[in-house]
N, C-alpha and C positions, 0 to 999 in steps of 0.2 A: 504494500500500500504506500509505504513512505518513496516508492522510486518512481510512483504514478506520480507524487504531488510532487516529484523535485522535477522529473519529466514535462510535466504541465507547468511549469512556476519557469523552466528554460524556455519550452516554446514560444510563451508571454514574452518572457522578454528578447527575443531574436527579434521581431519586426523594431524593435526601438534600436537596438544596435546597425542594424541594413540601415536605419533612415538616418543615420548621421549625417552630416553635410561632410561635404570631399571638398579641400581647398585642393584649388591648380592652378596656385597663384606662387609663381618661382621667385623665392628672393634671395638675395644678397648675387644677383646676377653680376656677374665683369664681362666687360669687351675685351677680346684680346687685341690689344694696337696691333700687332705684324699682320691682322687683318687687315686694319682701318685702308680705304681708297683714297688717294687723293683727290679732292672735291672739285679739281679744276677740269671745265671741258673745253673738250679743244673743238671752236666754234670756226667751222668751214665760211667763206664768204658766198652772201648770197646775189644769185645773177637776177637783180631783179631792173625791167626793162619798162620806160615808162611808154604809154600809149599814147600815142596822137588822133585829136578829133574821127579824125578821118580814116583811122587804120583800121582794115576789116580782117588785119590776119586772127585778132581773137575774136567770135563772134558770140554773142549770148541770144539766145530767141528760142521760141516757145516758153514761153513766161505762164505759171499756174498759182492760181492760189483761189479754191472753192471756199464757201463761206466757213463753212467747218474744220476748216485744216488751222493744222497749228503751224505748218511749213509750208513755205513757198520755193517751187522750181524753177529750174530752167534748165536749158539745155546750153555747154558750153562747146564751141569748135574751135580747134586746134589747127588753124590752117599754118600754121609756122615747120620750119624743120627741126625745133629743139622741142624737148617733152616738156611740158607743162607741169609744175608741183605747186602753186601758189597761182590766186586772182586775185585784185582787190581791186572794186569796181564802185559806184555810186546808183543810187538807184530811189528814184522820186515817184511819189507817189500821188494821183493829182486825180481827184474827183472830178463829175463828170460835167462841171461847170468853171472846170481849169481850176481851181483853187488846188496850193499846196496841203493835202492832208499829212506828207511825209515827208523826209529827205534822211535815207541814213547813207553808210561809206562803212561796206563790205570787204573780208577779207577771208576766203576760204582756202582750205589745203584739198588741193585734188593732184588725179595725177594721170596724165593727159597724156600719150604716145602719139607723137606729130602729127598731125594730117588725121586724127580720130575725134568722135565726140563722145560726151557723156553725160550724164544729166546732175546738177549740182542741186543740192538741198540745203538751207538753211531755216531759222528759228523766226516766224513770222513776227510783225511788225504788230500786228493786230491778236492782242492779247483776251480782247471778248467776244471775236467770231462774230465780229457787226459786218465784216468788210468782205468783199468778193469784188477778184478781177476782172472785167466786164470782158475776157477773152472763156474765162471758165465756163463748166455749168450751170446755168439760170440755177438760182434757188430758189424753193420752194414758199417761201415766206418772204418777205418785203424785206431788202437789207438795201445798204449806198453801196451801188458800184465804182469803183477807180480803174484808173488806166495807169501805166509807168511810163517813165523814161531811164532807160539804164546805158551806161557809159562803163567802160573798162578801163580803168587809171593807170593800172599796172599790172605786171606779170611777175612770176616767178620761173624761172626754167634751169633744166636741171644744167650741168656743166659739161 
């Protein structure tokens, strides 16, 4: 009888010893220095080439942006012979009674193979989905359409 109630009086208490908490918190941790990197990076010089009103070798077109997107597209062409890694372009954005709703100055990292296109995506302008580009999908519900003007300032190309 006495090895039933010592039996039962250990099994009570096994679930209280399982639910201990487990620290896996490592201290008195050291670095070992003969790891440590030297912090310094060795920064290549960038070819960046600036664009002229009139130059068509970078082209941006088909311009998207539906009422509900949180990004806006386009499509960019590489008519040059060097690849493409960097745009920075300008891009306004003008309601449909000419008025400026927008003007920002864009800078993405793509990466372009000469004489190829691809399509670029960035973080829209219109953060409550009031706005749609009067080239997209008609929507459904009454929203202001805009039109753009976009210009390419600059390039980045590889070496």
């Amino acid at each position: 009888m006495r090895c039933i109630i010592i039996f039962i009086l250990l099994m009570l208490a096994m679930p209280s010893v399982a639910q201990r908490r487990q620290s896996t918190t490592r201290h008195n941790l050291r670095t070992d220095k003969s790891l440590v990197v030297n912090d310094t990076i060795k920064v290549e010089p960038k070819n960046i080439i600036t664009i002229e009103a009139d130059d068509t070798t970078y082209r941006l077109s088909g311009f998207d942006k539906p009422l509900n997107s949180l990004y806006e597209t386009m499509f960019l062409t590489n008519n040059s012979s060097n690849d493409l890694v960097g745009i920075y372009f300008t891009i306004e954005y003008i309601d449909r009674a000419g008025r400026q709703l927008n003007k920002s100055k864009r800078s993405l990292h793509v990466d372009i193979p000469a004489g190829e296109t691809r399509q670029v995506r960035w973080s829209s302008w219109d953060r409550q989905q009031s706005f749609f580009y009067v080239g997209s999908r008609k929507p459904r519900i009454r929203a202001t359409g805009f039109d753009i003007k976009c210009r390419v300032d600059s390039v980045e190309v590889k070496h």
